[in-house]
N, CA, C and O atoms as a GROMACS GRO file, in nm:
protein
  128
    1UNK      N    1  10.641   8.766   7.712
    1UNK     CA    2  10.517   8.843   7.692
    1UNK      C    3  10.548   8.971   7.615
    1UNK      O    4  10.647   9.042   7.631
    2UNK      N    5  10.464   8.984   7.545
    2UNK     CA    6  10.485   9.116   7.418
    2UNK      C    7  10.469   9.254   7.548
    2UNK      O    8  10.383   9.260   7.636
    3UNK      N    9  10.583   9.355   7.522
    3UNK     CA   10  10.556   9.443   7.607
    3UNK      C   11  10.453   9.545   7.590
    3UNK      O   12  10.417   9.594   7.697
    4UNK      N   13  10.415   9.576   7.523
    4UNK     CA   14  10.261   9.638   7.467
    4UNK      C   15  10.182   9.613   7.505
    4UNK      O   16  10.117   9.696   7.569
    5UNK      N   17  10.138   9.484   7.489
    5UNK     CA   18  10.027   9.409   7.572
    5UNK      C   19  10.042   9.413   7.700
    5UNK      O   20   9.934   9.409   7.759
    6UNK      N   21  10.156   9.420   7.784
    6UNK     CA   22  10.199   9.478   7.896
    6UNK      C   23  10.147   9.531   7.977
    6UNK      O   24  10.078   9.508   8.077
    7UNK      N   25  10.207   9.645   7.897
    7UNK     CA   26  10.144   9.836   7.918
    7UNK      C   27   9.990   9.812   7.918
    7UNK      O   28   9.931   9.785   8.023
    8UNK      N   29   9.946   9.820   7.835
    8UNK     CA   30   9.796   9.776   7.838
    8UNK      C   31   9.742   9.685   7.957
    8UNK      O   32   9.658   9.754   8.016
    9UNK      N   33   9.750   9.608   7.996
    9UNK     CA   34   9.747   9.505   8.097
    9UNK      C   35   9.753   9.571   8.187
    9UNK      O   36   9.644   9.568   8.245
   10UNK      N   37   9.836   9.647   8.247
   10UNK     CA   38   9.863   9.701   8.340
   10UNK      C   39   9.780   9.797   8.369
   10UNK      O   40   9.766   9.807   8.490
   11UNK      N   41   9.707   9.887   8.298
   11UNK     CA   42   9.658  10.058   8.215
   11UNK      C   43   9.528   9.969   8.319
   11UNK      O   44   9.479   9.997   8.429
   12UNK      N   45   9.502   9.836   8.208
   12UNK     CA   46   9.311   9.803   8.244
   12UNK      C   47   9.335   9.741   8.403
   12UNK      O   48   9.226   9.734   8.459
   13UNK      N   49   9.443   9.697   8.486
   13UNK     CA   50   9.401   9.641   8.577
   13UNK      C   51   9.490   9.758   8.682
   13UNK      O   52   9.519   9.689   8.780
   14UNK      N   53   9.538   9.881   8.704
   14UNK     CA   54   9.585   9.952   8.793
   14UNK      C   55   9.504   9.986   8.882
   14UNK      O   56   9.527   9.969   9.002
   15UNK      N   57   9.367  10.053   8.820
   15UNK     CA   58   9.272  10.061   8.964
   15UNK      C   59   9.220   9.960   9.044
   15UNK      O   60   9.212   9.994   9.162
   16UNK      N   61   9.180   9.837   9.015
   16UNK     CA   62   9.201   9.704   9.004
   16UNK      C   63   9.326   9.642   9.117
   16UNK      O   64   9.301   9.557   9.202
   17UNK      N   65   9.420   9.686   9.103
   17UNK     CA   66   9.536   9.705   9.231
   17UNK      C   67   9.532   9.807   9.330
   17UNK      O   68   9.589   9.813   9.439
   18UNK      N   69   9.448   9.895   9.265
   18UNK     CA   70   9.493  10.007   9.394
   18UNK      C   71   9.361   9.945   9.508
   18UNK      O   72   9.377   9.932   9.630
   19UNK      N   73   9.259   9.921   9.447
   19UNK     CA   74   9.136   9.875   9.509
   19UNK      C   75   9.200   9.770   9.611
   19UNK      O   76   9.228   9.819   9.720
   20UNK      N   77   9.219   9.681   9.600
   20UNK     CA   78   9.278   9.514   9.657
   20UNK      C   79   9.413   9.596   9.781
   20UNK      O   80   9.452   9.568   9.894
   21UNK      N   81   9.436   9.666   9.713
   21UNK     CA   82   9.587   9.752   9.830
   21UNK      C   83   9.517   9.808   9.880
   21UNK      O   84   9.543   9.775   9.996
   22UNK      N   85   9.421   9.890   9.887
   22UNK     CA   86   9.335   9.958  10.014
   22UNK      C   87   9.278   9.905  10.087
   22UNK      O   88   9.265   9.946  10.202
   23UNK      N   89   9.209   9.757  10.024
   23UNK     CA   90   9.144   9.659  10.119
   23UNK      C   91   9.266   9.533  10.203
   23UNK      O   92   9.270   9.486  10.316
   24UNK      N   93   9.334   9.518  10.106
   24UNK     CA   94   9.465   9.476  10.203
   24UNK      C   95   9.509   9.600  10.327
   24UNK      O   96   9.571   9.566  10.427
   25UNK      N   97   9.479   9.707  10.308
   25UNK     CA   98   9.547   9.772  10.414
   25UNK      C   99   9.359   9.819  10.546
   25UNK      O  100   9.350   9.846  10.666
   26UNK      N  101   9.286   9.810  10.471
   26UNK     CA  102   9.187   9.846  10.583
   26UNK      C  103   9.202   9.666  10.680
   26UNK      O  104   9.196   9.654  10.802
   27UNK      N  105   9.218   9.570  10.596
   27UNK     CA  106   9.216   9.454  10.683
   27UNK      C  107   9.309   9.509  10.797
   27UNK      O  108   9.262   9.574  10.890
   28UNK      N  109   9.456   9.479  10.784
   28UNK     CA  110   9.519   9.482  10.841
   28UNK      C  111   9.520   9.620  10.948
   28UNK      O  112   9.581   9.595  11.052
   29UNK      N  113   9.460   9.765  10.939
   29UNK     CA  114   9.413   9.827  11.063
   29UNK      C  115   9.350   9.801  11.111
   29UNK      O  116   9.359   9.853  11.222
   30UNK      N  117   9.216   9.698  11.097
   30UNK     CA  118   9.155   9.645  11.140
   30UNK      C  119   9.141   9.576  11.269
   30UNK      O  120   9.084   9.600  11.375
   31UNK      N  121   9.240   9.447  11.208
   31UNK     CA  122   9.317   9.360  11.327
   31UNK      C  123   9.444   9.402  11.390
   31UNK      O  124   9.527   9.328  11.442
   32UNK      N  125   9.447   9.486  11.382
   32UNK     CA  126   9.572   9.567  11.431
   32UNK      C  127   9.548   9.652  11.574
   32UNK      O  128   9.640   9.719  11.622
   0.00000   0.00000   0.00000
């Protein structure tokens, strides 16, 4: 994979991860 397109890739989907990691972590206090 071209590393540019990468960087970019990454840039448009980071909040996108942080979102999905907060809801992965409210699950899990959840049932906890």
């Amino acid at each position: 994979m071209d590393a540019t397109y990468y960087c970019e890739y990454n840039k448009n989907n980071i909040t996108n991860f942080y979102l999905e990691l907060l809801l992965l972590v409210v699950v899990l206090v959840s049932c906890s």
